[in-house]
Structures are given as C-alpha cells and as structure tokens.
C-alpha positions as CSV (number, residue, x, y, z in Angstrom):
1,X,13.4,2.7,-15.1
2,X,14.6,1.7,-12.0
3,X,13.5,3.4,-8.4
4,X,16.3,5.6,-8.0
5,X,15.9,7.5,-11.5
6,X,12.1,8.0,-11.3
7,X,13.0,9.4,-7.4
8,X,15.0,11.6,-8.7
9,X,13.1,12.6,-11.4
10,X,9.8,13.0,-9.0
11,X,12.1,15.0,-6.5
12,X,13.0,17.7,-8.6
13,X,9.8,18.5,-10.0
14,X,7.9,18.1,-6.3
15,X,9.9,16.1,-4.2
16,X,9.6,19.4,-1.4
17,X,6.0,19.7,-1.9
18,X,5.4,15.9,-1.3
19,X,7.3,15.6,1.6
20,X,6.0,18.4,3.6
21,X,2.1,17.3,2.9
22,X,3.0,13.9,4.1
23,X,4.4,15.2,7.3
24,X,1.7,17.2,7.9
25,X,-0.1,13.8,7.9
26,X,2.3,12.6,10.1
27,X,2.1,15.1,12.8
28,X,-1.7,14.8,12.5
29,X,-0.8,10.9,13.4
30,X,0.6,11.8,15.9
31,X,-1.2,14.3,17.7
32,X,-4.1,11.5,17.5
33,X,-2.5,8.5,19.0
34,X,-1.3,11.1,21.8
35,X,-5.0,11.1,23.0
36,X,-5.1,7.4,23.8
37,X,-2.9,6.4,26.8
38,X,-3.6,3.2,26.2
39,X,-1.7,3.0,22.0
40,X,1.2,1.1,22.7
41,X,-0.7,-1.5,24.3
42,X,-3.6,-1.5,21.6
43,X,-0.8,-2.1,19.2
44,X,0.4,-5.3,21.6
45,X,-3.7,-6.5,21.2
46,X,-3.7,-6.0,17.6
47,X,-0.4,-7.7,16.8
48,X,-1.3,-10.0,18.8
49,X,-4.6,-10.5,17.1
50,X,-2.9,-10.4,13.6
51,X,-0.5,-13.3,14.5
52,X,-3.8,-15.5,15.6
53,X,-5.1,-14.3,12.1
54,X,-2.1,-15.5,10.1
55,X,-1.3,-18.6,12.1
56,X,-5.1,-20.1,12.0
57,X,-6.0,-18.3,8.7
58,X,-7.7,-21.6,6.4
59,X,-9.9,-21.9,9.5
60,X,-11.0,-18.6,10.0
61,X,-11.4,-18.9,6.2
62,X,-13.9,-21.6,6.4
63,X,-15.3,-19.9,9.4
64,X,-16.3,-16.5,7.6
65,X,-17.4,-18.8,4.6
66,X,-20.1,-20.6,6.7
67,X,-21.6,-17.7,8.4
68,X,-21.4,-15.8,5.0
69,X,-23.6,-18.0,3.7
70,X,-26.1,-17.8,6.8
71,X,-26.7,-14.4,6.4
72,X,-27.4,-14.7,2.7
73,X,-24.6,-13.1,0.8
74,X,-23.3,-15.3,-2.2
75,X,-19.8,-15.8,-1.6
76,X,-16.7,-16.9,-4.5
77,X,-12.8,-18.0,-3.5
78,X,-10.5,-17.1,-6.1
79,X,-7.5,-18.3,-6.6
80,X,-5.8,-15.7,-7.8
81,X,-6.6,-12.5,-9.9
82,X,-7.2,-14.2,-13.2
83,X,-10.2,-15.9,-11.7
84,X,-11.0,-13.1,-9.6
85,X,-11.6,-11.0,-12.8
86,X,-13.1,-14.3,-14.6
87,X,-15.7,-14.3,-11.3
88,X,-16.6,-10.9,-11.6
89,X,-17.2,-10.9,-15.3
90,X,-19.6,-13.5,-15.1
91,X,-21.5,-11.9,-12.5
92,X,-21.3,-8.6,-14.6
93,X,-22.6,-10.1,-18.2
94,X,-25.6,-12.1,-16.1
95,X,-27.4,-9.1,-15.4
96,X,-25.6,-7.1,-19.1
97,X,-24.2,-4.9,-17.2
98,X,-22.2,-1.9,-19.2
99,X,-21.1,0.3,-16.1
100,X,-19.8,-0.3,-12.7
101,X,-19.1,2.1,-10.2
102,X,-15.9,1.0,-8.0
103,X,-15.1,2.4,-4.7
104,X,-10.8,2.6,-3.5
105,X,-9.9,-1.1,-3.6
106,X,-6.3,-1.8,-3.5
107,X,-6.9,-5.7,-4.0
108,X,-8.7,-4.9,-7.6
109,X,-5.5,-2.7,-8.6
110,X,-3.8,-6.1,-7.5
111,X,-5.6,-8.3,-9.5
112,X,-6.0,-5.5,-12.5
113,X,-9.7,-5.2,-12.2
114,X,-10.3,-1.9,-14.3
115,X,-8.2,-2.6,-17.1
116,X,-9.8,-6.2,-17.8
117,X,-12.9,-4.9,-17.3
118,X,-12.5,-1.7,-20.0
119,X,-10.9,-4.6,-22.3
120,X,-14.3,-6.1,-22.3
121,X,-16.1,-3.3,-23.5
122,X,-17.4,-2.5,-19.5
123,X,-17.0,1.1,-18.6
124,X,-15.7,1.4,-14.6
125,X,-15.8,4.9,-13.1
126,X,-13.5,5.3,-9.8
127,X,-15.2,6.7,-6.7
128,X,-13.0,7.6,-4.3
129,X,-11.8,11.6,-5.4
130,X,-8.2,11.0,-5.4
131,X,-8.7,7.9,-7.9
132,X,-10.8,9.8,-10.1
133,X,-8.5,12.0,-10.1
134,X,-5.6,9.4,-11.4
135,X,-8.2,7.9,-13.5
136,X,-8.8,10.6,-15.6
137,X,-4.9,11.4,-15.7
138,X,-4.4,7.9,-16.7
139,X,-2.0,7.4,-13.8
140,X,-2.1,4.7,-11.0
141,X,-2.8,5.6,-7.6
142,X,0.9,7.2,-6.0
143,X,-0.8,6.4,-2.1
144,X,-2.4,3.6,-0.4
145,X,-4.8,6.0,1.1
146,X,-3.8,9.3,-0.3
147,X,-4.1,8.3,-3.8
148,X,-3.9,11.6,-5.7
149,X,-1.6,13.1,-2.8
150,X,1.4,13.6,-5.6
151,X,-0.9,16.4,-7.9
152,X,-1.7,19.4,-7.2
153,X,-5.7,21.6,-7.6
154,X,-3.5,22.9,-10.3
155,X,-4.0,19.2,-11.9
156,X,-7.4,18.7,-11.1
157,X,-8.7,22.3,-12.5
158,X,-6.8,21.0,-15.6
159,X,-8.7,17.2,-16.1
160,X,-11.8,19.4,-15.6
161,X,-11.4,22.1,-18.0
162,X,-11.6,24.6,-15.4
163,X,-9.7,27.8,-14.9
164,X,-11.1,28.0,-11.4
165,X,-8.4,26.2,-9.0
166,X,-10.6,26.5,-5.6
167,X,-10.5,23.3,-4.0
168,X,-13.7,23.5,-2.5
169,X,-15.4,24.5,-6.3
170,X,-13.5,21.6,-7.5
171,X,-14.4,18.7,-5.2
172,X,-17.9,20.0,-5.8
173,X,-17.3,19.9,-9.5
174,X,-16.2,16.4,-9.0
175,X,-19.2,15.4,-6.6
176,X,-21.9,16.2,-9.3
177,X,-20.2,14.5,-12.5
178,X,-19.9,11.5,-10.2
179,X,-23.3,11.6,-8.6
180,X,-24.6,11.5,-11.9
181,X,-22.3,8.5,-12.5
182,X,-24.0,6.9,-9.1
183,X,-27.5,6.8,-10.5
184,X,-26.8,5.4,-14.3
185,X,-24.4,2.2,-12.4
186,X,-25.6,-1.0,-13.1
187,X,-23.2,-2.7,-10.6
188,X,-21.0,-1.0,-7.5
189,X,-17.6,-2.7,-6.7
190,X,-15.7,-1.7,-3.4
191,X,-12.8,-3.4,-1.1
192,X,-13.4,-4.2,2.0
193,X,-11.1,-2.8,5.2
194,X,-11.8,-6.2,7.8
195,X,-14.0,-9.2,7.3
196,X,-15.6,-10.3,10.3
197,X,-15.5,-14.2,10.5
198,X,-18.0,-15.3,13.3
199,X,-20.6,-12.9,11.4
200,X,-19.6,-13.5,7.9
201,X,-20.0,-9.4,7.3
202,X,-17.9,-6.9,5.8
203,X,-16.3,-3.8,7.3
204,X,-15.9,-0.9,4.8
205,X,-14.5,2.4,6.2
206,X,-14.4,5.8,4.0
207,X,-14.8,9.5,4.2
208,X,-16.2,10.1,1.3
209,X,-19.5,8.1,1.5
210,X,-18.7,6.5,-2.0
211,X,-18.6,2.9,-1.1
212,X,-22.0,3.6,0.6
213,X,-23.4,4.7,-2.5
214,X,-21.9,2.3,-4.7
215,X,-23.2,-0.3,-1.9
216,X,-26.6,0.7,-1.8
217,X,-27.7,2.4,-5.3
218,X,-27.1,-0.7,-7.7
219,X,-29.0,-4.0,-7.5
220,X,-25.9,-6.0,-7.2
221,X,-22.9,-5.0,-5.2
222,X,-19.5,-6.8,-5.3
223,X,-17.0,-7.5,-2.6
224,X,-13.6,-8.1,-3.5
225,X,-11.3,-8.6,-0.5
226,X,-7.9,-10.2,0.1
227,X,-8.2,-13.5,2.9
228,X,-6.0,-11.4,5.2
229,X,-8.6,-9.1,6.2
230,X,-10.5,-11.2,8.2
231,X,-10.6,-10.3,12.0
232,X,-12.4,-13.3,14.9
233,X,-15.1,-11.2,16.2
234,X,-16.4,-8.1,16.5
235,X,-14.7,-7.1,19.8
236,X,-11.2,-7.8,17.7
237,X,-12.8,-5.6,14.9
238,X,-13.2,-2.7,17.8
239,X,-9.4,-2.7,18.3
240,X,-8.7,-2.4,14.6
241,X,-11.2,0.6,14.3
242,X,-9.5,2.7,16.9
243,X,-6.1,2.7,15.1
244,X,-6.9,2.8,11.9
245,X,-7.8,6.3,11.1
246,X,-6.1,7.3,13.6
247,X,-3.5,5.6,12.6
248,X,-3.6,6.7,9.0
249,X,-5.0,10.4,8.8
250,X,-5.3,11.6,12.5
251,X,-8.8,10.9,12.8
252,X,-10.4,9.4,16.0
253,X,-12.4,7.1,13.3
254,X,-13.7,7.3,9.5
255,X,-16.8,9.2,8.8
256,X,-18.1,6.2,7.0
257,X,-17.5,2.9,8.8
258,X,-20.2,0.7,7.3
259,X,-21.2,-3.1,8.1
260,X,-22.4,-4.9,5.4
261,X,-24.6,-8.4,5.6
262,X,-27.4,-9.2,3.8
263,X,-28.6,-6.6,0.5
264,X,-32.0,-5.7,1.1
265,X,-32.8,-4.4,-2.5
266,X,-30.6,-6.4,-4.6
267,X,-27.6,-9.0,-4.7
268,X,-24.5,-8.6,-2.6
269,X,-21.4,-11.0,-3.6
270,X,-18.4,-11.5,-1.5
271,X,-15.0,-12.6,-3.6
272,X,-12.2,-14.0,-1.3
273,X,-9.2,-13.7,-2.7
274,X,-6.2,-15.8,-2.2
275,X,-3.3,-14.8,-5.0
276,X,-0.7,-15.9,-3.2
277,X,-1.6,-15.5,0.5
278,X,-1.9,-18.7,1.9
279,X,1.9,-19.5,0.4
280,X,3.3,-16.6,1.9
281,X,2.1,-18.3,4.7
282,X,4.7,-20.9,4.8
283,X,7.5,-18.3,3.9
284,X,9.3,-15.8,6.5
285,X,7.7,-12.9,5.2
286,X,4.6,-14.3,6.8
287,X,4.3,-11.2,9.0
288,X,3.6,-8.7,5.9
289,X,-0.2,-10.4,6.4
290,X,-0.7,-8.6,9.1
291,X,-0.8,-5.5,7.4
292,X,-4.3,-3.4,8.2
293,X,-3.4,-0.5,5.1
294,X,-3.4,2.5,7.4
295,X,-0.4,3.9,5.2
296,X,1.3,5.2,8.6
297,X,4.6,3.5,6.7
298,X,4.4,5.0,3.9
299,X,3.6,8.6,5.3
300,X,6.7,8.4,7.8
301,X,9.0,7.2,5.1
302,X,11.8,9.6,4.5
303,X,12.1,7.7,1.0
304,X,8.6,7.4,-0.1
305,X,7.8,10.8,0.8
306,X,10.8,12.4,-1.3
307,X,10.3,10.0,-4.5
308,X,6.5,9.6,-4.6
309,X,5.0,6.2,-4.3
310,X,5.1,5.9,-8.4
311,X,8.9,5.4,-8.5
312,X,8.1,2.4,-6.8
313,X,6.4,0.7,-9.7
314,X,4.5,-1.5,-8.0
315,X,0.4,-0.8,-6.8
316,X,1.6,-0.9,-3.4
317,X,4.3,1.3,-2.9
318,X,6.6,2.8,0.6
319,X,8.0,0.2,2.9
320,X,5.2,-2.3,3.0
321,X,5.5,-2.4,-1.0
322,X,9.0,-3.0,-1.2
323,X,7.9,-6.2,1.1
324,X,5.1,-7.1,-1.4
325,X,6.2,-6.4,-4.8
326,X,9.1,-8.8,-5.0
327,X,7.2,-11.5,-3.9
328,X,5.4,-10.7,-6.9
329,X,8.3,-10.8,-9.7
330,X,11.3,-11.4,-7.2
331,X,13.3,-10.0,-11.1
332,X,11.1,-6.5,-11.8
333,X,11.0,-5.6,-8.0
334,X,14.4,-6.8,-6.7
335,X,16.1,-3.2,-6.5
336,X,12.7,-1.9,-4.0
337,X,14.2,-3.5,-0.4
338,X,17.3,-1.7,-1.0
339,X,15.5,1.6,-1.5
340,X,15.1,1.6,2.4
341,X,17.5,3.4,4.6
342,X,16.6,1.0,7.7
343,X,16.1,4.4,9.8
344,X,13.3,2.6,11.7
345,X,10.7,4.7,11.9
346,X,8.0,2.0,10.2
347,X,8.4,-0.2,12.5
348,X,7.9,2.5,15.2
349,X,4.3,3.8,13.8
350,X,3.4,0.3,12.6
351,X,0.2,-0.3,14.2
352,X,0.4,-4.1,13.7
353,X,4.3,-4.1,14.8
354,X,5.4,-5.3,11.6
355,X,8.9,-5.8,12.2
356,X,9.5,-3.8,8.9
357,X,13.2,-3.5,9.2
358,X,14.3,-7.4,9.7
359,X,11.6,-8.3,7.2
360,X,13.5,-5.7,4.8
361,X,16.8,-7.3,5.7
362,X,15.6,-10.7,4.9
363,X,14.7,-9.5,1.5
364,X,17.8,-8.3,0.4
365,X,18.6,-11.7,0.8
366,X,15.6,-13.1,-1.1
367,X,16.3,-10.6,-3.7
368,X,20.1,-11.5,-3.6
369,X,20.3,-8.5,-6.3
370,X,23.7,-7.0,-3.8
371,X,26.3,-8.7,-3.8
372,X,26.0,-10.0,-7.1
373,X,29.0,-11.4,-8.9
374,X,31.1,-8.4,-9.4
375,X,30.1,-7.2,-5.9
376,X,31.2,-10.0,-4.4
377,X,35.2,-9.5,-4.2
378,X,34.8,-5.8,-3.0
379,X,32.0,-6.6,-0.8
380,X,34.3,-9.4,1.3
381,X,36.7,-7.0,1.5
382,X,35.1,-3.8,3.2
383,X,33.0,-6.9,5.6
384,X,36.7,-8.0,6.8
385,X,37.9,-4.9,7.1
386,X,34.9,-3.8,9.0
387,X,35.3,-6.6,11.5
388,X,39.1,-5.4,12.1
389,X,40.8,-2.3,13.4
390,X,44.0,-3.2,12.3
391,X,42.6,-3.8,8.7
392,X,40.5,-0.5,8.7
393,X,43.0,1.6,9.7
394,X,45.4,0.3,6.9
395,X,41.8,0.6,4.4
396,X,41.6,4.1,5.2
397,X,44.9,4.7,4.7
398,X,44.8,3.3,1.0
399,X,41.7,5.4,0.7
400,X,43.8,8.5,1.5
401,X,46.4,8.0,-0.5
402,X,44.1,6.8,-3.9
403,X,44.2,9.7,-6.0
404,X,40.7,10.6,-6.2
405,X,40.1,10.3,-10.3
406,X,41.0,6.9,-9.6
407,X,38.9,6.1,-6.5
408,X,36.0,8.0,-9.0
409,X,36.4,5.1,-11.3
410,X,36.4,2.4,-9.3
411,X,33.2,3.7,-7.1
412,X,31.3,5.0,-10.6
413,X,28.2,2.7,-10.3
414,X,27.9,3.8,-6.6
415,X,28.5,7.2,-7.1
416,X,26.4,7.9,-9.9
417,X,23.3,9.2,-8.4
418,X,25.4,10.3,-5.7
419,X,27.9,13.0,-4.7
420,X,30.9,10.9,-3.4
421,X,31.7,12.5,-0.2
422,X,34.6,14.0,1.1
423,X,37.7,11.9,2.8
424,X,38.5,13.7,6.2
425,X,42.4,14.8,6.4
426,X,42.5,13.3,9.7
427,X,41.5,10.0,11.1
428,X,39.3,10.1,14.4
429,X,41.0,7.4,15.8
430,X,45.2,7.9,16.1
C-alpha cells in the first residue's frame, strides 16, 4: 500500500485522536523553548556544530575510536547492518547467551536487530514501554520517540489480559513483568543519543531508567550507534542536552541522561555503524546527518500527525523519514517526499536547522516519481501557463467551459483520494 491509502485508512479510525496528542506535545515544545532567551541562537551553535560533524566526520571517527580504546571499552565498525547483526551475534553466542534485553534503539530497527536475532533462536525483550507495547502487538514502532503514541490504554489493557484500563495500574503491570525480564538477561542492548569523541564515551538519555538497567544488570552491554552521533567535546555535548528534551517532549532535560565509559562489572562493547553514512556524505542530502532524533518534525507535521507514522512504511517515519527512506530503496520509498505539503513548519522547530523543505524539494527530484512519462505533457503545460497571464487566463477559461464529467476523467488519478474542488463563476482577476 502506498502512503496515501494507509493515511487514510489510519485517519478514519484515529486520525483526530492522533493529531490532538501530538499537539499537545507540541505546545508542551513550545512552552519549553519559551524559557530559554537564548533558543534561536543555541540552534545557530548546534547547527553550526553539526556541519563541523558532517564535514570532518572520518576524523572524528578515528578520534572517538582511539580514546574508546583508552578508556577500555571494546569497540567494532560495521559496515552496514548485515555485519552489525553478524558482530553482535558473535558477541552473543561467546558467552551462550539466550536473552537480551534491548533499550529504544532506532539504529537496531535500521539494521533489523530483533528479527535476526529471534531467527536465531535468541529471545530479545523491548525495554522502553511504548516498544513493549508494539512488541507484543507485533507492530513496529509508529514514533521516533513516542513509539506506542498511535494505541490507546484500551490496547494495552488488551496485550495484558486485563479488564482494568487505568494507566497508572497498567504501566505498573508492565514495570513488574519487565523487571523480572531485567534480572534473567544475559546481555542488555541500547542506542546511544551522542558519542563523545575526545572521551570515547557514550551519551544515553531516557525517562524510563531502562537503558540504565539494561546497562548495568548484565555482564556484557552492547552499544550500537549510527557514526552521526558523535559530538567534539563535552561542552558541544552541553548544547545538544538543552534542546533535546526540550526540544522533543517539553522537558528542561531527560530524567535519565547517562555517561557511559568503562563497565565496572562486566564487558561493555561499542558498534559503530556506518550503513550508508559516509556516502551520503558526498551526496546533497548530506545535511539529513545532522539530525539529533528529538522528533520535533515529526510532532509538528500536519501529515504525520493525521496518518500516523506507520503509513509511512519505513522505521523512520514524518519529514525526516521521507528524507531517509528513499535513500534506502529510492523504488519502495519514492512516493514519501511528495507526502509533504512544504508548509514549513519542520524547518521552523528543527533544532539542528535542517533545511527540511529544500532537502524535500531536491528529493522529488531524486525520486523523479512526478513527472513521469504520462505526466510530462500536462505537467509543461500548467508550468507555461503558470509563468504567463495571458496563457492562464485563456487555461481558466477552457477550465470553465470543460464540462465537468469530462474534466473528472481527465483529473481521475488526481482526484481520487480527493474531492475535486469547485471552479469559481468568476475570475479574480478581469
């Protein structure tokens, strides 16, 4: 199914619902940034930060790699996700381990951690509560950050075999099957939000306390990180920490934001993961590297928060996904840049200053799904006629006079998840 079907689909069944929790996350945005007089020109610092990132990236690389190794973490590059999954089951069947607890990782949804794993006979439990919650539905997350935000307690009562719909009795529910979960791990698997290069540590920032656990309880604890992540120093890092949950739930910070060197009672790994990164490098869409995965994009989205992030298809989904996924499979993904009505309003809560809006532009053109052939003609046509007053007016005049079974026909494609709208009498212009 393409996005347009499954939007509509999602809409009609909680497309109201959706939109008003996710502007409620908005205004909470909002209100935050409010407090600091100094956002817009945080967002300068970290832009500017980001671009030193992206443009001296194989050094800082090398950099984080070196001092990694200092403070005695075992680190792996991968080249992409096949060997990222090949890395981690080699680590997993040294030790025979038969259950990993994973913390919200969006780079292991990337590389298709959890269902390599399972194939393998390896049971992984999801952490986080909203990807439990998908987990046991068998459904991907639908949010970067709010990954469950498309169910309802309704939902989760229902997974659990409960009659009692009480949030708080549920999360509590949820809390004890996964503490027990915790304490039978034999390895703990978790993302990492920034990578500090001249410390070679780890940033990991959560509200659940999860990735702590999962850190901490099992002798060996993975890392698996995309290359991107990495900030210079820890002064940069302090930049980063000040938007981000502000940035993505209206918090001043996390209530977890945890440094991670050296385990103390175990092993602790670090996976770098390329897949792809260092050639985007070279491409015009270079800029989608900067992205920290505060979600601020996809919450503002007039789109995403009417169809739900699973009409997108891809892991990623909103306006930083339509970016991402068709650099993936250019084929499966080439309808998502077109989903985007180019209102703006990414690039205005964009902490980073992702120019979302060019970068969309410029993948229509990568795409190059509209025009195709049969576009083409018609598509020259309304560009000329656009560029001319004489040839509007005498456009809109044929318009007029079309009788409108006709004009039904020839716009059917268009007009089919669509109402076609209504031809004033009048022209504005005399």
């Amino acid at each position: 199914m393409k996005h347009y079907e499954l939007a509509i689909k999602f809409y009609k069944k909680q497309g109201p619902r959706h939109d008003k929790a996710l502007w409620t996350i908005r205004q909470k945005r909002d209100k935050a940034i409010k407090e600091v007089d100094e956002w817009e020109s945080l967002r300068d610092q970290a832009s500017s930060i980001k671009d030193y990132v992206i443009n001296n990236l194989k050094e800082l690389v090398d950099e984080f790699i070196t001092n990694t190794k200092k403070e005695g973490i075992e680190i792996f590059f991968a080249k992409d996700a096949t060997e990222h999954n090949k890395i981690i089951f080699d680590l997993l069947k040294e030790i025979n381990a038969k259950k990993v607890v994973k913390s919200k990782s969006m780079l292991t949804e990337e590389c298709g951690l959890n269902e390599f794993l399972e194939k393998e006979g390896i049971e992984v439990i999801d952490t986080d509560l909203g990807e439990r919650i998908v987990q046991l539905r068998g459904e991907k997350p639908s949010h970067i950050v709010l990954p469950a935000i498309h169910t309802t307690k309704e939902d989760v009562a229902e997974i659990l075999g409960e009659d009692n719909t009480d949030p708080t009795f549920l999360t509590h529910k949820m809390r004890k099957l996964l503490r027990e979960e915790f304490l039978s791990a034999d390895v703990g698997i978790s993302g990492a939000n920034f990578l500090v290069a001249n410390r070679g540590w780890a940033v990991v920032c959560t509200n659940e306390g999860n990735a702590d656990l999962g850190a901490i309880l099992p002798k060996l604890h993975i890392i698996s990180v995309g290359i991107e992540k990495i900030v210079p120093s820890m002064q940069d890092l302090g930049v980063f920490l000040r938007m981000l949950a502000r940035n993505a739930t209206g918090q001043k910070i996390t209530t977890y934001t945890s440094i991670f060197g050296k385990k103390n009672n175990g092993k602790r790994v670090i996976i770098l993961v390329d897949n792809g990164r260092f050639d985007r490098l070279n491409t015009e869409f270079k800029e989608t590297l900067k992205c920290i995965r505060c979600s601020a994009c996809l919450t503002t989205c007039p789109v995403f928060r009417r169809s739900g992030g699973h009409s997108y298809r891809y892991i990623i989904p909103g306006p930083i996904g339509s970016l991402l996924a068709p650099l993936v499979n250019k084929e499966e993904f080439a309808d998502l840049p077109f989903v985007c009505t180019l209102c703006g309003s990414c690039d205005m809560v964009c902490p980073v200053k992702i120019p979302f809006n060019k970068q969309l532009v410029n993948m229509r053109r990568y795409v190059n799904e509209i025009p195709s052939s049969k576009f083409q003609v018609p598509s020259k046509i309304a560009e000329k006629a656009m560029h001319s007053p004489k040839m509007f007016k005498l456009f809109s005049t044929i318009l007029r006079l079309t009788p409108k079974p006709i004009l039904e026909y020839a716009i059917k494609e268009w007009s089919k998840y669509k109402a076609m709208p209504l031809i004033p009498k009048e022209r504005f212009i005399k």
